[in-house]
mmCIF entry with sequence, helices, sheets and N, C-alpha, C, O atoms, coordinates in Angstrom:
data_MODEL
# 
_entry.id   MODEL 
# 
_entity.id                         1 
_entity.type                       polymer 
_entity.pdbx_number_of_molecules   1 
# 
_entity_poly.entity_id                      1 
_entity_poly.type                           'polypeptide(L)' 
_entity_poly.nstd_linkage                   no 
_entity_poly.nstd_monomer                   no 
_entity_poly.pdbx_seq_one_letter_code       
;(UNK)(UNK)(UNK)(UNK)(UNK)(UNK)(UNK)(UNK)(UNK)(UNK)(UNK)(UNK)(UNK)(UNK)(UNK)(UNK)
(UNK)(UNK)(UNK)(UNK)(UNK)(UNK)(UNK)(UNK)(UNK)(UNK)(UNK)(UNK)(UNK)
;
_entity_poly.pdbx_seq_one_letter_code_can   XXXXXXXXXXXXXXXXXXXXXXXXXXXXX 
_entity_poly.pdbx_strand_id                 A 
# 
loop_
_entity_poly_seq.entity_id 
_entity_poly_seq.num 
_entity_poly_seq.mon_id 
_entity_poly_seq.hetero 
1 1  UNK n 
1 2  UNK n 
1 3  UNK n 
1 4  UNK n 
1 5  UNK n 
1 6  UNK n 
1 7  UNK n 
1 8  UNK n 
1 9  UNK n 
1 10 UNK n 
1 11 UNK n 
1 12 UNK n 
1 13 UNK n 
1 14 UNK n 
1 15 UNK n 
1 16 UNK n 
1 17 UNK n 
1 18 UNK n 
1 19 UNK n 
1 20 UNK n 
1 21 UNK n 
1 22 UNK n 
1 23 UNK n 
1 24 UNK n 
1 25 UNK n 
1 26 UNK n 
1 27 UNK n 
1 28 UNK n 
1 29 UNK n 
# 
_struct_asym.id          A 
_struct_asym.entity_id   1 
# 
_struct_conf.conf_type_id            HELX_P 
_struct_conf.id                      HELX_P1 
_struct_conf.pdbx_PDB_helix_id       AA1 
_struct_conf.beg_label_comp_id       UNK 
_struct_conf.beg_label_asym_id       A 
_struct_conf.beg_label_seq_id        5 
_struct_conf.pdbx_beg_PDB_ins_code   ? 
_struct_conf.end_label_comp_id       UNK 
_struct_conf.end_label_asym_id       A 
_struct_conf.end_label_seq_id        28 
_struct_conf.pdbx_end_PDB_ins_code   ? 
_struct_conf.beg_auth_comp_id        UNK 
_struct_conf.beg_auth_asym_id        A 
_struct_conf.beg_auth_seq_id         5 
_struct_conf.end_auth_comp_id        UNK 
_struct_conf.end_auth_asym_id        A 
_struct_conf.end_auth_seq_id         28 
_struct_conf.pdbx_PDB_helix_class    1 
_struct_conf.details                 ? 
_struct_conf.pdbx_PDB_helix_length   24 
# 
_struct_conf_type.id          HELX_P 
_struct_conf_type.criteria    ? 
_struct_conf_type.reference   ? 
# 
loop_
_atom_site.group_PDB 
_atom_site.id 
_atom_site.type_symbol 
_atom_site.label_atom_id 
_atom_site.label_alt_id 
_atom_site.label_comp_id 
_atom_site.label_asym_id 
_atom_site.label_entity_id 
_atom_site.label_seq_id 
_atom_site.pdbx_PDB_ins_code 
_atom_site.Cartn_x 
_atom_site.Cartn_y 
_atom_site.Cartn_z 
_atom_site.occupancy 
_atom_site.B_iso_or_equiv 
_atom_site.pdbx_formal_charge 
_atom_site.auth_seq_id 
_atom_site.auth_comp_id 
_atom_site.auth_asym_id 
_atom_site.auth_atom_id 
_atom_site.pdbx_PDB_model_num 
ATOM 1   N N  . UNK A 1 1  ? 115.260 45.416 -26.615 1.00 0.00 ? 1  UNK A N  1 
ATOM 2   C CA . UNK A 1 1  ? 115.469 43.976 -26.886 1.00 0.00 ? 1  UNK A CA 1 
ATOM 3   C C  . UNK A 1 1  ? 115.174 43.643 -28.340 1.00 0.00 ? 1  UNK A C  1 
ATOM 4   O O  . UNK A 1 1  ? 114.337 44.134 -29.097 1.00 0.00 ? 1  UNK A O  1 
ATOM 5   N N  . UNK A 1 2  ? 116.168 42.583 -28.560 1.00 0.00 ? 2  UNK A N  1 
ATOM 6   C CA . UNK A 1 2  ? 115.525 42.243 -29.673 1.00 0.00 ? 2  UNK A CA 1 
ATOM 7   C C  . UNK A 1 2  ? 114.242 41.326 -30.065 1.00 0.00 ? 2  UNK A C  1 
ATOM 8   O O  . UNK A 1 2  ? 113.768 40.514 -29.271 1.00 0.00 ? 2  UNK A O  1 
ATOM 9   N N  . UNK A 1 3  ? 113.631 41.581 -31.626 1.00 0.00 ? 3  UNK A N  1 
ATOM 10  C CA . UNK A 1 3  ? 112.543 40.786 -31.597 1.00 0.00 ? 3  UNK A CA 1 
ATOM 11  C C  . UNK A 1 3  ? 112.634 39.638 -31.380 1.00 0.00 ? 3  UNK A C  1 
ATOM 12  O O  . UNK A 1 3  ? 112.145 39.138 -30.367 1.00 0.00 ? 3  UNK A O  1 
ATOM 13  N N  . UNK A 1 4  ? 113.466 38.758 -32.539 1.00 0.00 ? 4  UNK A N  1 
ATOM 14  C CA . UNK A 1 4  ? 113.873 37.367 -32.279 1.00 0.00 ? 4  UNK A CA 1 
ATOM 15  C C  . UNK A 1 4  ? 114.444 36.914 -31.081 1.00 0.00 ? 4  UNK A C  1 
ATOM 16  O O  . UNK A 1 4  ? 115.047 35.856 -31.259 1.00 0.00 ? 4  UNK A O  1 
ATOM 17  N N  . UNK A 1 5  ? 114.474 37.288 -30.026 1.00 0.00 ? 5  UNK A N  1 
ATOM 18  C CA . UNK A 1 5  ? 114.886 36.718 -28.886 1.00 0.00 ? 5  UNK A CA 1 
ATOM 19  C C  . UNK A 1 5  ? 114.342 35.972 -28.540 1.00 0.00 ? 5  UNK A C  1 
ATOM 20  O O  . UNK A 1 5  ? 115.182 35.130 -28.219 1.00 0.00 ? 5  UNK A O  1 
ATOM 21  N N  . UNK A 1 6  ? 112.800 35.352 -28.200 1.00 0.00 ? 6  UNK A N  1 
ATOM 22  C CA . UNK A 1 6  ? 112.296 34.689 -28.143 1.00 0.00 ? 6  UNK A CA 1 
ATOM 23  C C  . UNK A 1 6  ? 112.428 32.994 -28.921 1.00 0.00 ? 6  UNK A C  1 
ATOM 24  O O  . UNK A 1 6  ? 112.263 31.905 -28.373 1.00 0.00 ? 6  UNK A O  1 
ATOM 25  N N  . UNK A 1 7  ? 112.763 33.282 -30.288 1.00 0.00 ? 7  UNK A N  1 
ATOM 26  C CA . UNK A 1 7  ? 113.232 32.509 -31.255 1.00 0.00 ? 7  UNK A CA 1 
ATOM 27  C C  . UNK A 1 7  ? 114.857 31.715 -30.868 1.00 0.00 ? 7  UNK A C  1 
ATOM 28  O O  . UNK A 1 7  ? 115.240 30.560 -31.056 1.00 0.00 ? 7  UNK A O  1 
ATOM 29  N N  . UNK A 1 8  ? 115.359 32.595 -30.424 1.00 0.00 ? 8  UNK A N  1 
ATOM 30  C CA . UNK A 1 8  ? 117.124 32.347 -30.052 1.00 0.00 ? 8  UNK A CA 1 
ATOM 31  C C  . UNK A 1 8  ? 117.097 31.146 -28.910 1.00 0.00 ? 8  UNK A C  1 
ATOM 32  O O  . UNK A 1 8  ? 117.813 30.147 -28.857 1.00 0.00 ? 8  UNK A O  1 
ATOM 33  N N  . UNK A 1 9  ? 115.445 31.803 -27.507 1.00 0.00 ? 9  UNK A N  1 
ATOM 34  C CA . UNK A 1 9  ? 115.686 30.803 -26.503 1.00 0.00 ? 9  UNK A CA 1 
ATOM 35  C C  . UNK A 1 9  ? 115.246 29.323 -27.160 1.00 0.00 ? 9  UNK A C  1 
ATOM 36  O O  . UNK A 1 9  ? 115.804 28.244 -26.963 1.00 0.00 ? 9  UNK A O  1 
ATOM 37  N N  . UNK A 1 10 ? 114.115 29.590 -27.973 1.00 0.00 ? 10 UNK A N  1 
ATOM 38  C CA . UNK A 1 10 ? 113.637 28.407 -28.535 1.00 0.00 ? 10 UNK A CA 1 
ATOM 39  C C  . UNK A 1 10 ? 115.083 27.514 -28.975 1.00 0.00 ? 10 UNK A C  1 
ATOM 40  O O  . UNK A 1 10 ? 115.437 26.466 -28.436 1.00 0.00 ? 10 UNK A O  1 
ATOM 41  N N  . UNK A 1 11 ? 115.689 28.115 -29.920 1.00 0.00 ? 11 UNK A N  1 
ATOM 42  C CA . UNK A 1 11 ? 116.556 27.166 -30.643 1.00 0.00 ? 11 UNK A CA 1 
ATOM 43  C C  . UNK A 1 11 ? 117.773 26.721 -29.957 1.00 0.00 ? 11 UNK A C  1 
ATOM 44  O O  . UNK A 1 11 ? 118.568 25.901 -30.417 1.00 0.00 ? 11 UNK A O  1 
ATOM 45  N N  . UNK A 1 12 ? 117.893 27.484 -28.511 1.00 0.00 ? 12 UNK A N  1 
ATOM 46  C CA . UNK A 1 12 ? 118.587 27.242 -27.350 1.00 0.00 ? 12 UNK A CA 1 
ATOM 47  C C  . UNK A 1 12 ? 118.155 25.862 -26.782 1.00 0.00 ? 12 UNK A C  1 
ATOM 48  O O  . UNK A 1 12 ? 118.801 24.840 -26.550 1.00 0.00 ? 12 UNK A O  1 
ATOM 49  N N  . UNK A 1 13 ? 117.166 26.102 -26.672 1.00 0.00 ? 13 UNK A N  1 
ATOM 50  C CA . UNK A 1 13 ? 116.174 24.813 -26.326 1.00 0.00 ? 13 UNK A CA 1 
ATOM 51  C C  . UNK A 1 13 ? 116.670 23.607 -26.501 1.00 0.00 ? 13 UNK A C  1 
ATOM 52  O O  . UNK A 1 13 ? 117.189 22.855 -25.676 1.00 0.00 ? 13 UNK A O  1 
ATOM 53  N N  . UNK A 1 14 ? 116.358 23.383 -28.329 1.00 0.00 ? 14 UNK A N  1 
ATOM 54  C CA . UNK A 1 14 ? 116.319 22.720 -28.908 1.00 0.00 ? 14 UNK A CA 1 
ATOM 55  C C  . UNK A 1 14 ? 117.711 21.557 -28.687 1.00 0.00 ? 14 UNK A C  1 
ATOM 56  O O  . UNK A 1 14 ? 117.975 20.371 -28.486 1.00 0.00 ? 14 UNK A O  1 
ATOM 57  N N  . UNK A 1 15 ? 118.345 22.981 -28.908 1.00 0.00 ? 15 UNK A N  1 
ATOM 58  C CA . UNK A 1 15 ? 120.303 22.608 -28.539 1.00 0.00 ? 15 UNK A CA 1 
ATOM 59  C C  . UNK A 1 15 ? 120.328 21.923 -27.407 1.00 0.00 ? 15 UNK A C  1 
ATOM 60  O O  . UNK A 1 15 ? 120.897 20.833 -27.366 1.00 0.00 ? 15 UNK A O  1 
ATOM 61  N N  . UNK A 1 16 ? 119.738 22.441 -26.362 1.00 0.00 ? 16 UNK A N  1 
ATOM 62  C CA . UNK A 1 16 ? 119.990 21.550 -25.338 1.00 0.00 ? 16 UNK A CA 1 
ATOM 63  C C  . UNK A 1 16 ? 119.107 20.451 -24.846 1.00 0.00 ? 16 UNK A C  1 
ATOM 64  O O  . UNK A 1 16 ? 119.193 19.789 -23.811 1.00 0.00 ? 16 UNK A O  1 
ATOM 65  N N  . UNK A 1 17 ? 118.422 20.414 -25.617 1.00 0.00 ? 17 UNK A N  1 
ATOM 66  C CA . UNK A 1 17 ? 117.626 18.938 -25.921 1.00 0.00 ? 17 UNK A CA 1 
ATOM 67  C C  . UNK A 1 17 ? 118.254 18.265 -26.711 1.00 0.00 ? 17 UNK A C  1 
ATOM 68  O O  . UNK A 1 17 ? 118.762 17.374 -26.030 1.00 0.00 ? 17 UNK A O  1 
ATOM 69  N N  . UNK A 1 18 ? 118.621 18.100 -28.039 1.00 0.00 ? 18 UNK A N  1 
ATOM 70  C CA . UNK A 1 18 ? 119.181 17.393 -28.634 1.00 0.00 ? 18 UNK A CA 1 
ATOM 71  C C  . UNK A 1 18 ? 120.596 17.147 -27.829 1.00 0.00 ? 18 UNK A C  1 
ATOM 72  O O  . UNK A 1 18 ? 120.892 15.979 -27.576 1.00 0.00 ? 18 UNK A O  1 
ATOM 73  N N  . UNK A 1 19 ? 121.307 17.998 -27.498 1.00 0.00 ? 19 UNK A N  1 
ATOM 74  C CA . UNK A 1 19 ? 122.622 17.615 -26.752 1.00 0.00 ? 19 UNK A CA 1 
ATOM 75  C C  . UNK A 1 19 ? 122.871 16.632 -25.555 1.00 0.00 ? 19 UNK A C  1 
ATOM 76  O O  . UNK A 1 19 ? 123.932 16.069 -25.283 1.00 0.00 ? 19 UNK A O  1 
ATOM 77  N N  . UNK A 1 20 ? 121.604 16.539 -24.860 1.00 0.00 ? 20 UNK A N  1 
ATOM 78  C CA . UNK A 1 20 ? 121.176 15.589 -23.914 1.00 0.00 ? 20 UNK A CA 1 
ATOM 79  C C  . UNK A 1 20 ? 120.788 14.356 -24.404 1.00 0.00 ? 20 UNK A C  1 
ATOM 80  O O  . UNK A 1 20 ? 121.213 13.256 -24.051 1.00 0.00 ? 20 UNK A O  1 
ATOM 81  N N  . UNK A 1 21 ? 119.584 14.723 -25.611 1.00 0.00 ? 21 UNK A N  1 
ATOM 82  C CA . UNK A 1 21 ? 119.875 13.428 -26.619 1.00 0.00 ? 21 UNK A CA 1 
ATOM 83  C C  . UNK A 1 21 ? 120.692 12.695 -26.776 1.00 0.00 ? 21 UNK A C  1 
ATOM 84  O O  . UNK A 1 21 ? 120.621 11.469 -26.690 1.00 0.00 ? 21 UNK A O  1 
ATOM 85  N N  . UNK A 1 22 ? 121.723 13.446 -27.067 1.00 0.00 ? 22 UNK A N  1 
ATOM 86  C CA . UNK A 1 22 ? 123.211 12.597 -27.905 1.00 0.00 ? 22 UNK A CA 1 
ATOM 87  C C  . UNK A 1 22 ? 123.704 11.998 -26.672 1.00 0.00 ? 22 UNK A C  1 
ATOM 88  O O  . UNK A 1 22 ? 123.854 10.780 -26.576 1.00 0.00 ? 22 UNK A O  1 
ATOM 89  N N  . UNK A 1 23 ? 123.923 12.692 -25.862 1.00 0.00 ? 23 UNK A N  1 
ATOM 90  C CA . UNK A 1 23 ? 124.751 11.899 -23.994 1.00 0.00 ? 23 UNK A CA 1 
ATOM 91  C C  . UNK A 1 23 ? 123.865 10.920 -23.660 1.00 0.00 ? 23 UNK A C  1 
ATOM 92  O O  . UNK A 1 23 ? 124.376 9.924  -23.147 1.00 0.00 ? 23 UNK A O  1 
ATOM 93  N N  . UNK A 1 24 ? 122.822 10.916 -23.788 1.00 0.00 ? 24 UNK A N  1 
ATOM 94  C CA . UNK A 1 24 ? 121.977 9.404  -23.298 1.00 0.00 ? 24 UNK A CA 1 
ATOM 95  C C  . UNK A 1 24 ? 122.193 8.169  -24.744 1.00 0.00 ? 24 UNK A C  1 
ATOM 96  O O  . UNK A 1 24 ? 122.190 6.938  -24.711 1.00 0.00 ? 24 UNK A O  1 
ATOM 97  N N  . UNK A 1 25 ? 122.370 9.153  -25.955 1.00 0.00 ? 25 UNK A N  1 
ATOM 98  C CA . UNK A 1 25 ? 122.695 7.656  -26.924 1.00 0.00 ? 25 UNK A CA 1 
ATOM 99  C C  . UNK A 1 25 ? 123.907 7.121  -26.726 1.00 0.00 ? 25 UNK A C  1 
ATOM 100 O O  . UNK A 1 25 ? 124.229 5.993  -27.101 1.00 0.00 ? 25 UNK A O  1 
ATOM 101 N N  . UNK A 1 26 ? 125.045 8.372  -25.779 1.00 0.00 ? 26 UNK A N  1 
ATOM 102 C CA . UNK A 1 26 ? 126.341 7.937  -26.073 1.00 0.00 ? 26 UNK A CA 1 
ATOM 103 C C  . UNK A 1 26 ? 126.788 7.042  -24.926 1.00 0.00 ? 26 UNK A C  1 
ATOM 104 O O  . UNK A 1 26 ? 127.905 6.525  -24.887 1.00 0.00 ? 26 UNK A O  1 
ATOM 105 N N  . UNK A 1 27 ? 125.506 6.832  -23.657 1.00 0.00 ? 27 UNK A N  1 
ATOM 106 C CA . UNK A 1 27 ? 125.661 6.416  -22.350 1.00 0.00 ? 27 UNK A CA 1 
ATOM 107 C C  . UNK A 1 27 ? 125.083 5.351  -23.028 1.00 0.00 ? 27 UNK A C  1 
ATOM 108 O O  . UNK A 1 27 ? 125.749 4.354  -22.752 1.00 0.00 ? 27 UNK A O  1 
ATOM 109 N N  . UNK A 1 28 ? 124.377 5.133  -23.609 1.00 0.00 ? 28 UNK A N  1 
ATOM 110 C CA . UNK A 1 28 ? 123.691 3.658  -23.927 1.00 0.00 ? 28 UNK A CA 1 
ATOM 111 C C  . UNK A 1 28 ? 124.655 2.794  -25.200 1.00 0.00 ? 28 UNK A C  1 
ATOM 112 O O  . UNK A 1 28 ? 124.864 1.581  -25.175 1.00 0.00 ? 28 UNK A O  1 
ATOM 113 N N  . UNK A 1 29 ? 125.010 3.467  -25.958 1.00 0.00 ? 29 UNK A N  1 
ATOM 114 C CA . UNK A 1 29 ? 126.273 2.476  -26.289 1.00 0.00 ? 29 UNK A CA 1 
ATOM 115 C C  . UNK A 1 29 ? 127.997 2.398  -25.912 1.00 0.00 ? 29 UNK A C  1 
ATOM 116 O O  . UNK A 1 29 ? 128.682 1.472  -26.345 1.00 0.00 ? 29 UNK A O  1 
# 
């Protein structure tokens, strides 16, 4: 495995936090 894999899920994360972000700003206006 690689090392940064750990890093990849993180920024996976992130992605799909912010992307959920954006669908609740885009449901609210």
């Amino acid at each position: 495995m690689k090392p940064n894999t750990s890093m990849m899920l993180k920024c996976q994360c992130l992605l799909d936090f912010s992307y959920s972000l954006g669908c609740k700003l885009a449901d609210v206006n």
